[in-house]
C-alpha positions in Angstrom: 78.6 123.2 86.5 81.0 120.6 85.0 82.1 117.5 86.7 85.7 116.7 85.4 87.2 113.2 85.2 89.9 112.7 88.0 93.3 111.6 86.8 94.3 108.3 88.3 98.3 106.9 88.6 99.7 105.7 86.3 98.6 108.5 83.7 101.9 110.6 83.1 100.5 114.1 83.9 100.3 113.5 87.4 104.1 113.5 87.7 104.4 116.6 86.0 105.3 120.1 87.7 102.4 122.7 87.1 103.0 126.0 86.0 102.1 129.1 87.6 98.8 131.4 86.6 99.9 134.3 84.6 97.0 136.2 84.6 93.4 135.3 86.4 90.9 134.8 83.8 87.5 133.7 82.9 88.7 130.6 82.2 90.4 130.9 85.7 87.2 131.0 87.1 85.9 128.4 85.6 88.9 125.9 86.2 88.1 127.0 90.0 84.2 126.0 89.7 84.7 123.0 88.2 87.5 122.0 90.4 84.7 122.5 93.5 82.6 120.5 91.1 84.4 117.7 90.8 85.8 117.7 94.5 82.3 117.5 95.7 81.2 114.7 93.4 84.4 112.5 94.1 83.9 113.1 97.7 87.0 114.3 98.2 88.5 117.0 100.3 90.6 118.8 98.2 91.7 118.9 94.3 94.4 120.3 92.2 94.3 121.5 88.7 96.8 118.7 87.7 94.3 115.7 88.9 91.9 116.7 86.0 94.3 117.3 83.4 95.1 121.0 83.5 98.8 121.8 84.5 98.6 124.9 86.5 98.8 125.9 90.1 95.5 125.9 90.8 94.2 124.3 94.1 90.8 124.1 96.2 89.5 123.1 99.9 86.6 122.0 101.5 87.1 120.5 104.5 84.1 121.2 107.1 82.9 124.7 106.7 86.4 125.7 105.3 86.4 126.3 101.7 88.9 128.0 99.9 90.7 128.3 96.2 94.3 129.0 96.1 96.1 130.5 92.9 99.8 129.9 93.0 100.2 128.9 96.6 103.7 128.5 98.0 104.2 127.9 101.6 107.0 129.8 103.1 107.3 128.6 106.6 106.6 125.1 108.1 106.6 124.4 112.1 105.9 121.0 113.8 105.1 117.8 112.8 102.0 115.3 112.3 101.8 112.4 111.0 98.1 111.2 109.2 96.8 108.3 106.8 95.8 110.2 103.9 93.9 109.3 100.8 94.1 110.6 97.1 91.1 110.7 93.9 94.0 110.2 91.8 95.1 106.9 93.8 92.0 105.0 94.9 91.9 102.5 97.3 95.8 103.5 98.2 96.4 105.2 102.2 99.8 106.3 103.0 100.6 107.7 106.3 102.4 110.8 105.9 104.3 112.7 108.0 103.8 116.7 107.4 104.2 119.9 109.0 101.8 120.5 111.3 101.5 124.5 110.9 102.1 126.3 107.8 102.2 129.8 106.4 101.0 130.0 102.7 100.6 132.7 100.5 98.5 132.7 97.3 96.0 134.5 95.2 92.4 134.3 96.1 90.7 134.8 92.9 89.7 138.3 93.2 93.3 138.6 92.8 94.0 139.5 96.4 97.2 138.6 97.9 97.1 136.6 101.3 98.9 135.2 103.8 97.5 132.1 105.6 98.8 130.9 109.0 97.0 127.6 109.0 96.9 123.9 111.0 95.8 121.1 111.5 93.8 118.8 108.6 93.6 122.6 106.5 97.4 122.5 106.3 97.5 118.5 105.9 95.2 119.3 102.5 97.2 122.5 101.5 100.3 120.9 101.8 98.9 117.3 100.1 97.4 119.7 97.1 101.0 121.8 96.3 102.4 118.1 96.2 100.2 117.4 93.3 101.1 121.4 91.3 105.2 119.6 92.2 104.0 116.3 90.6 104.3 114.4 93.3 101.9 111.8 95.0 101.6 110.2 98.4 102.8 106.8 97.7 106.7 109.1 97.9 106.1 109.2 101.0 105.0 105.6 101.5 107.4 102.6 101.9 109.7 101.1 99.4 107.2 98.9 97.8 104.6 102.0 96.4 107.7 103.8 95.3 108.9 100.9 93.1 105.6 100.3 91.7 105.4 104.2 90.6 108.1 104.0 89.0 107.5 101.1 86.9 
């Protein structure tokens, strides 16, 4: 069991775009048990690779009795829309409301290395969709109002 440190803005690799898992290994596995690690001891709700440090498209849930790792997620088909104040490790103490889609399809590798497509909604698809954001190198205060945005980019 490691807990990992969580990246927090303004460090640079948080802006980056991950890249994608070539092969699932044993050091994929143990990316994915740390990432559950640290997600549990931040109190958070979900964590991508890139918010500890490690640039590839690796992200995890645990939202309720949902828990899940995704390997390479991409969503490919978005219905609806809801709008939520969300919260980020990476950004403490910053809420943005967010407006996302409110269904998703996603597919991604489990890792067993099985294929799957996931029709979910709701807060599951609010955390998918907030996680992929981070493997794009993007963070919630994009979404936010002129004033985050500016301070980002400084």
């Amino acid at each position: 069991m490691a807990i990992l440190d969580v990246l927090t803005f303004p460090n640079p690799l948080l802006k980056q775009k991950s890249v994608p898992v070539a092969g699932i290994s044993q050091q994929t596995h143990r990316l994915i048990k740390d990432l559950f690690d640290t997600m549990k001891a931040y109190k958070g709700i979900g964590l991508a690779a890139p918010q500890v440090g490690v640039l590839e498209r690796v992200i995890v849930v645990g939202y309720k009795k949902r828990k899940m790792a995704l390997i390479n997620p991409v969503i490919i088909s978005k219905t609806g829309e809801q709008a939520s104040d969300e919260g980020c490790l990476s950004l403490p103490g910053i809420t943005v409301s967010v407006s996302r889609a409110k269904q998703i399809v996603v597919q991604a590798l489990l890792p067993d290395e099985t294929q799957v497509t996931l029709e979910e909604s709701g807060m599951i698809a609010t955390i998918i969709q907030h996680e992929i954001d981070h493997l794009e190198g993007v963070l919630i205060t994009q979404y936010g109002p002129p004033i985050l945005r500016q301070e980002e980019e400084e």
